[in-house]
C-alpha positions in Angstrom: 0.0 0.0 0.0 3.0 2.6 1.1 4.2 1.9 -2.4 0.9 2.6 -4.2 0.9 6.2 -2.4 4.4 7.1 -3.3 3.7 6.4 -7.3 0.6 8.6 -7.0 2.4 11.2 -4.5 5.7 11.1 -7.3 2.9 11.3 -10.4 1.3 14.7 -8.8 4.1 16.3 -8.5 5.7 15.8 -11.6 2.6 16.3 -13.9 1.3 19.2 -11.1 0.8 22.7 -13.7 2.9 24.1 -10.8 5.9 21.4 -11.6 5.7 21.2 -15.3 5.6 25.3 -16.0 8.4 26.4 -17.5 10.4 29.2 -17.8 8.9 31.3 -21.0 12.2 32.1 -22.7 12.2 34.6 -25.3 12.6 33.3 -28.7 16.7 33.4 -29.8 17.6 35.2 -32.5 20.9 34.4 -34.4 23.4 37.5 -34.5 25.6 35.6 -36.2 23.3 35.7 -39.2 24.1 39.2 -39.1 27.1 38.6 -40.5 28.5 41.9 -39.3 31.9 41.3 -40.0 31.3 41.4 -43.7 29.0 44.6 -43.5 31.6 46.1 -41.4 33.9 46.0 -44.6 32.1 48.8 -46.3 33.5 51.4 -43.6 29.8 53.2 -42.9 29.2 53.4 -39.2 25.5 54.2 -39.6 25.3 51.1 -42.0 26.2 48.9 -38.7 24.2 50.7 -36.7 21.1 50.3 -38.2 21.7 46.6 -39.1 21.7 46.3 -35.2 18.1 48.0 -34.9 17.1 46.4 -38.0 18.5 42.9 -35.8 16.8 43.7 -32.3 13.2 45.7 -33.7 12.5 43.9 -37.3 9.4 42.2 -37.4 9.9 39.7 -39.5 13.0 38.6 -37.9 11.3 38.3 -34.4 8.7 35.8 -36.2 11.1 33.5 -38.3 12.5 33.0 -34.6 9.3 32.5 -33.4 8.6 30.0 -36.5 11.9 28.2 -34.9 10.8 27.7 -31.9 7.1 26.6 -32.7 8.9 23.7 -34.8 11.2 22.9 -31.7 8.2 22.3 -30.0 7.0 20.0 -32.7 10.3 17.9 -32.6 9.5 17.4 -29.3 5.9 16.3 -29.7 6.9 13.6 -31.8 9.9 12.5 -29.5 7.1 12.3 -26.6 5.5 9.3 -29.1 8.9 7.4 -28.7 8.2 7.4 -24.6 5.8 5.4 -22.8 2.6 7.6 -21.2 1.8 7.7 -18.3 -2.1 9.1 -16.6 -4.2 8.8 -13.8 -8.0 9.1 -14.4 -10.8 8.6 -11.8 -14.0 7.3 -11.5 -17.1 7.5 -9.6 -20.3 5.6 -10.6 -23.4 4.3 -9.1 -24.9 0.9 -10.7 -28.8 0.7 -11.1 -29.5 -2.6 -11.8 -32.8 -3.8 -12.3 -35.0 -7.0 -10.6 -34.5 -10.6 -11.8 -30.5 -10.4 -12.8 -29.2 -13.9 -13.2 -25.5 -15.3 -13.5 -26.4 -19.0 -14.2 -28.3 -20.3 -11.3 -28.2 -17.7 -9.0 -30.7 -14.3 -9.0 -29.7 -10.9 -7.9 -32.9 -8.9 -7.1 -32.9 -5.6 -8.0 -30.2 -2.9 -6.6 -27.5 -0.1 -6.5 -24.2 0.8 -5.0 -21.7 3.3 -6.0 -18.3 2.4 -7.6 -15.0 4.4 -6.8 -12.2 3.8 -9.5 -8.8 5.4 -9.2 -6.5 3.9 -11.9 -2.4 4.9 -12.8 -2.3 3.6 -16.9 1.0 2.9 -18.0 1.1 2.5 -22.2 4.0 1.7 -24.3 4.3 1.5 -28.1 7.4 -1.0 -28.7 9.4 0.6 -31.6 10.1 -2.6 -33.2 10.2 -1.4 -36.9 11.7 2.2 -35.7 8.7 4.1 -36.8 8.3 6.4 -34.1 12.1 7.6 -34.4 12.0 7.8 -38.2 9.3 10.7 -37.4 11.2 11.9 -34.7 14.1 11.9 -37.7 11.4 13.7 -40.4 10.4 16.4 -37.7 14.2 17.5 -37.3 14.8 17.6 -40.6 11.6 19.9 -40.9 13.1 21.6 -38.0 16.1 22.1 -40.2 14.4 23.7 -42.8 12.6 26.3 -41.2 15.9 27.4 -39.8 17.9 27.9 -42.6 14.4 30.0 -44.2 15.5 31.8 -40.9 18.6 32.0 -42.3 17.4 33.1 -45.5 15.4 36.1 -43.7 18.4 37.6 -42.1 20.2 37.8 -45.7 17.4 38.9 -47.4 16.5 41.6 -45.3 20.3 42.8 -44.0 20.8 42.7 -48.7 17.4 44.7 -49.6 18.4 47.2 -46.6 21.6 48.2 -47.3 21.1 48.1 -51.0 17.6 50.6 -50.1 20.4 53.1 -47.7 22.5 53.4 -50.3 20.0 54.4 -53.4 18.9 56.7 -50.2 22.5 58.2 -49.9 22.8 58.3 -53.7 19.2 59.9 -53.9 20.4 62.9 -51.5 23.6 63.4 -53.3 21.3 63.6 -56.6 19.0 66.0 -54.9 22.2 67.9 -53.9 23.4 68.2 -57.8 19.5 68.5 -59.1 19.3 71.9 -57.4 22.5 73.4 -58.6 21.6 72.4 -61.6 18.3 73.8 -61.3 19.8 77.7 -60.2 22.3 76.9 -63.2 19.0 76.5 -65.4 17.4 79.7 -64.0 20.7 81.6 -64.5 20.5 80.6 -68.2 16.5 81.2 -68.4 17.7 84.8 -67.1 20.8 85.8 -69.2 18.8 84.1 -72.7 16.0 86.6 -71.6 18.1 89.5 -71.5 19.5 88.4 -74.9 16.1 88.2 -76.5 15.3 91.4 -75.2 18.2 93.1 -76.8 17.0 90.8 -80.1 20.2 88.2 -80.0 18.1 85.1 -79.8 14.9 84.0 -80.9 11.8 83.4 -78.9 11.9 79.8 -79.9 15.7 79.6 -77.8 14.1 80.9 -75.2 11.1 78.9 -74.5 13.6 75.9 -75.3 15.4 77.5 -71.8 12.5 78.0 -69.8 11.1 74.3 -71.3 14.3 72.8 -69.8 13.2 74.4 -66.7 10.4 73.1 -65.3 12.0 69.9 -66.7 14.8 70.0 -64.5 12.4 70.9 -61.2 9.8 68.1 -62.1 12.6 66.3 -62.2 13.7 67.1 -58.6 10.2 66.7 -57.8 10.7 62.6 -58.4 14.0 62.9 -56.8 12.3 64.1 -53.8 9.5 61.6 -53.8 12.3 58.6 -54.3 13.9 59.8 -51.5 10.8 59.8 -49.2 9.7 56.2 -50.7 13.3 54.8 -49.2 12.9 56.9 -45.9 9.6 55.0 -45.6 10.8 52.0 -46.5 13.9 51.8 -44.3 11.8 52.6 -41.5 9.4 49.6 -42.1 12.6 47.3 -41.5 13.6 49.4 -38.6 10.5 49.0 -37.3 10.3 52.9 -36.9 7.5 54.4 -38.5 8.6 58.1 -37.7 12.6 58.3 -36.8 15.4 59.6 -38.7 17.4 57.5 -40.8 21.2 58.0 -39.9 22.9 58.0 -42.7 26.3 58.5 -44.4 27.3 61.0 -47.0 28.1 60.0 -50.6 31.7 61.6 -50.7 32.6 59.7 -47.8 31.7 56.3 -49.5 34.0 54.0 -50.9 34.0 51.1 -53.1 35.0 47.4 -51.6 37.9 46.5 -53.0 39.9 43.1 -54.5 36.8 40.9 -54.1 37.4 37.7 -55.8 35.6 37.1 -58.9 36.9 33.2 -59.3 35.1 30.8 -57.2 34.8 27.5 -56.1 31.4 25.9 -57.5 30.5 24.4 -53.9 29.8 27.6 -53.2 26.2 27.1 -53.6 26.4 24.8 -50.7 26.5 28.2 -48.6 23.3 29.1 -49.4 20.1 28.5 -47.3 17.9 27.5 -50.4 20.2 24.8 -51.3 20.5 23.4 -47.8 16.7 23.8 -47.3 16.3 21.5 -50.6 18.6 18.9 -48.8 16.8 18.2 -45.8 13.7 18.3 -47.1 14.9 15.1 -49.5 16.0 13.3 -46.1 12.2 14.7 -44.3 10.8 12.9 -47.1 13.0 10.1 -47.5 12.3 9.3 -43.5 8.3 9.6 -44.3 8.4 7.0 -47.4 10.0 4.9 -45.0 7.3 5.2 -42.1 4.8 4.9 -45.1 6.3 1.1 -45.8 6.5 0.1 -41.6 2.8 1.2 -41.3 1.8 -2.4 -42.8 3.7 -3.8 -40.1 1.6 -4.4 -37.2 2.2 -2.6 -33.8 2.7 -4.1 -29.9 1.9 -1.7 -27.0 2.6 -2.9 -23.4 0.1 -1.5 -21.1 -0.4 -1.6 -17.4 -2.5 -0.2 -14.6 -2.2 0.0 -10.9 -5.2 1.5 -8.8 -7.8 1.2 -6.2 -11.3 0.3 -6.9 -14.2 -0.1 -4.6 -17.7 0.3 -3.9 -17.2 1.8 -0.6 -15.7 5.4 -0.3 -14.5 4.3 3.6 -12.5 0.9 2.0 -11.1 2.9 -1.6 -7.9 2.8 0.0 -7.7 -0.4 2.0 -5.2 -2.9 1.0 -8.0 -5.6 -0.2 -9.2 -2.5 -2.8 -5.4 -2.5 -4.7 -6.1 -3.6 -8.2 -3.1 -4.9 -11.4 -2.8 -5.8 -14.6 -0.9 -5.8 -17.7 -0.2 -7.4 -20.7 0.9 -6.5 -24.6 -1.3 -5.2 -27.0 -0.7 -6.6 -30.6 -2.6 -4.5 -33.4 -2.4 -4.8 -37.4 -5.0 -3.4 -40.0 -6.3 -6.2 -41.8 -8.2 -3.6 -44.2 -7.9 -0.3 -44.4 -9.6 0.3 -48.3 -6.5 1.1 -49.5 -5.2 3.9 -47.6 -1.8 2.8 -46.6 -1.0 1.9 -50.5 -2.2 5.1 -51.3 -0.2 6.8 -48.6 3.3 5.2 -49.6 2.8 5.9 -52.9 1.7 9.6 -52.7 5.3 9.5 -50.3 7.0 8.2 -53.4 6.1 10.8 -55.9 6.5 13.4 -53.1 10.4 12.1 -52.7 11.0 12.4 -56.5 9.3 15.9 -56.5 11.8 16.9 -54.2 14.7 15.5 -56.2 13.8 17.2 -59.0 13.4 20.4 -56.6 16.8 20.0 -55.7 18.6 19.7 -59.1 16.6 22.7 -60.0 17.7 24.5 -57.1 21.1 23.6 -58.2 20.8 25.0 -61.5 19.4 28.2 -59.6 21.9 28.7 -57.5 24.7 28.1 -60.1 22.7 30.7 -62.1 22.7 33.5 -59.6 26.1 33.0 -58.7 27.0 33.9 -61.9 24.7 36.5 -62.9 25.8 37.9 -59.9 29.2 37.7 -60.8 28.8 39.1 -64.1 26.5 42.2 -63.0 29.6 42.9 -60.6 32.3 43.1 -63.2 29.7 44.7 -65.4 29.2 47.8 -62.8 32.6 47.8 -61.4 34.0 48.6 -65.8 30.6 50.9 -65.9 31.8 53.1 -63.2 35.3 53.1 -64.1 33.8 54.3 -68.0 32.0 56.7 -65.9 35.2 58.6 -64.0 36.7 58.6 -67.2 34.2 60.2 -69.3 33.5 62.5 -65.7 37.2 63.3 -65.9 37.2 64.8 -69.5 34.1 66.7 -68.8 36.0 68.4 -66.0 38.9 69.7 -68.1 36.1 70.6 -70.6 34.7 72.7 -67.9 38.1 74.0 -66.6 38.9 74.8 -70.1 35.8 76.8 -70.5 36.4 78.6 -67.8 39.8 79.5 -68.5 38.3 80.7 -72.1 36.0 83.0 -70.1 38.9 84.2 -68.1 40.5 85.7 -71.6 37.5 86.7 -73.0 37.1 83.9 -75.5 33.7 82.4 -73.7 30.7 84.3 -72.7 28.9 83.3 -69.2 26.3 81.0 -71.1 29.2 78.7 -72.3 30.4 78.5 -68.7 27.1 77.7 -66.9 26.4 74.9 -69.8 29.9 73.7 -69.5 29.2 73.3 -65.6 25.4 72.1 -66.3 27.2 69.4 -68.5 29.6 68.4 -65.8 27.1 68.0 -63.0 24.9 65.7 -66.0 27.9 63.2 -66.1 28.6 63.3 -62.4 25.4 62.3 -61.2 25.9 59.4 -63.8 29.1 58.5 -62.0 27.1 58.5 -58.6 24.4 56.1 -60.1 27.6 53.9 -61.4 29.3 54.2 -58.3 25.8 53.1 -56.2 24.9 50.4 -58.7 28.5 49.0 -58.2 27.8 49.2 -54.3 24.1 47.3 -55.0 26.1 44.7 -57.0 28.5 43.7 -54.6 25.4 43.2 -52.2 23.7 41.4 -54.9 26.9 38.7 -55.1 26.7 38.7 -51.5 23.5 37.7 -51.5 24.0 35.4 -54.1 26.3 33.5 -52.2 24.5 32.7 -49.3 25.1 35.6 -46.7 29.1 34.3 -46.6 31.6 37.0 -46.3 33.6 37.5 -49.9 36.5 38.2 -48.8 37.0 34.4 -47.0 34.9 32.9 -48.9 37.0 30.7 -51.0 39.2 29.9 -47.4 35.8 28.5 -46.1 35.6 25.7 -49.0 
């Protein structure tokens, strides 16, 4: 009897609410998915800064951790299945029995008496075939996936960030040019006017000037818009729907530098898509397998120890101890096809996949290399552009030292310095774009830094 009460006394207090709360830990996010390091290459102080609010406030990083930890606690739902259970369940009943009852040759008249049951069942499913862990197995690997779509997250966002801040940097410096160019405009509107009132232009030169004008203010007017679109969107990651964006300014950019352009093909195997595509083959391959052992037939050892009487004063005497156990053997006989149907719809899923995965491949090898290419493209671009920004400067300082002799008027200058501040904003969009492409390779890569990214392979 003492024993009885110390299984029961044991039971409460393991499976008590009390006992079995845990602590509520926050879900983890992954710093290291960050990848600071790399970001940290580009020398921009208010880059880093705002990847760590981006890291601690972003929305969509605090639920792909949450997503983690939701398939954590599925893993171990399914490892619970692989360990015998274990409940207590009362009873309390009160027979009714009618007149005239007979068990052979003996007649119970009619009566009623209450019935106190108070059970411990004890239920094992033996793993003989390995079912149970082959689940446990296919829940990891699932596990595994949602992690590296974590993964994924944190590149994704820390790329389409940084590539938005700098088309926000580049958008100020445009707005910078747009409006000297603009007072360059009005200076010309002014000085063509004065020539048309003296008669040494035509009308038609002059409307051409003032046409030019409003041209060059609606285009400020989308250069402003762009800039507010980014400022919006940056604080969407930021999770900061009115702050200022820190920010650095465009002359104090530079470009990353001596970035390998040759690379190992297993590159690909840095990427989270790819690596996503691999477990899911083995979550599948573990399900066809459970598919073939549910023919097989099952054995559960089961037990109970308890009290039953029909006598609340005698429940807990020693004549009111009850046990039994024994072994449980269970196979469908018919099941209309179901299980066939199950393995094989397994089967076609696990070739799906495999044809997933060589796409994926193909993917992967094909953004690597676009990426590669749109990288050396930009990097020549830009160099194109400093040349061709270069000429136009000696243009303009030869324009001005014509003016200085007399051998220019003031309208050649201001179009030679209109013409200069045309080419350099193209330089800034080459400069950015080479910026974005680097980011893009990055990307492309699987969130590895460049620069050690061949010393990884």
């Amino acid at each position: 009897m003492k024993k009885f009460y110390i299984i029961l006394l044991t039971y409460l207090l393991l499976f008590s609410p009390a006992f079995a709360r845990g602590k509520n830990s926050e879900p983890q996010k992954h710093i290291e998915y960050m990848n600071l390091e790399w970001w940290e290459n580009f020398g921009d102080e208010n880059l880093s800064n705002n990847l760590l609010k981006l890291y601690e406030n972003n929305y969509d990083l605090k639920n792909t951790a949450l997503k983690v930890k939701e398939n954590e606690q599925i893993v171990k739902m399914q490892f619970a299945n692989e360990l015998p259970t274990l409940s207590l369940s009362g009873d309390l009943s009160r027979d009714l029995r009618g007149p005239m009852q007979q068990y052979g040759n003996m007649r119970i008249p009619n009566y009623s008496q209450y019935n106190y049951l108070l059970p411990i069942t004890a239920a094992y499913e033996i793993d003989i075939w390995g079912a149970n862990r082959l689940k446990t197995k296919s829940a990891k690997e699932q596990l595994e996936i949602i992690k590296q779509a974590e993964r994924a997250t944190y590149i994704a966002l820390t790329s389409d960030f940084a590539a938005d801040y700098f088309n926000l940097i580049k958008t100020d410096k445009f707005l910078e040019i747009q409006d000297e160019i603009t007072e360059i405009q009005k200076d010309i509107v002014n000085k063509t006017a004065d020539m048309y009132e003296i008669g040494l232009c035509s009308i038609n030169e002059l409307l051409s000037e003032q046409k030019m004008l409003t041209a060059l203010k609606e285009e400020r007017n989308n250069y402003l818009k762009t800039q507010e679109t980014l400022l919006n969107s940056l604080r969407v990651y930021l999770a900061d729907s009115d702050g200022n964006i820190a920010r650095n300014s465009y002359d104090n950019i530079t470009l990353l530098k001596n970035i390998p352009t040759l690379y190992n093909s297993e590159i690909i195997t840095n990427r989270p898509d790819y690596k996503q595509e691999e477990s899911n083959i083995k979550r599948i391959g573990f399900d066809v397998r459970v598919a073939k052992r549910d023919f097989l037939p099952k054995f559960v050892i089961y037990g109970q120890i308890g009290l039953n009487a029909y006598h609340l004063d005698s429940l807990f005497n020693a004549a009111s101890q009850f046990f039994n156990a024994g072994i449980l053997p269970s196979m469908d006989l018919f099941s209309g096809g179901r299980k066939l149907a199950l393995l094989r719809y397994r089967k076609f899923e696990y070739e799906e996949a495999l044809n997933s995965y060589q796409k994926t491949i193909l993917q992967c090898i094909k953004e690597m290399n676009s990426g590669l290419v749109e990288y050396k493209t930009a990097l020549q671009n830009y160099e194109e552009a400093l040349n061709r920004l270069k000429m136009q400067d000696k243009i303009y300082s030869l324009m001005l030292d014509k003016h200085t002799i007399g051998a220019s008027s003031d309208l050649d200058v201001l179009y030679a310095r209109e013409a200069y501040l045309t080419v350099k904003k193209e330089e800034i969009s080459d400069k950015i774009n080479s910026l974005i492409s680097t980011i893009g390779l990055y990307k492309a890569a699987g969130g590895i830094n460049l620069y050690k990214l061949n010393n990884n392979l």
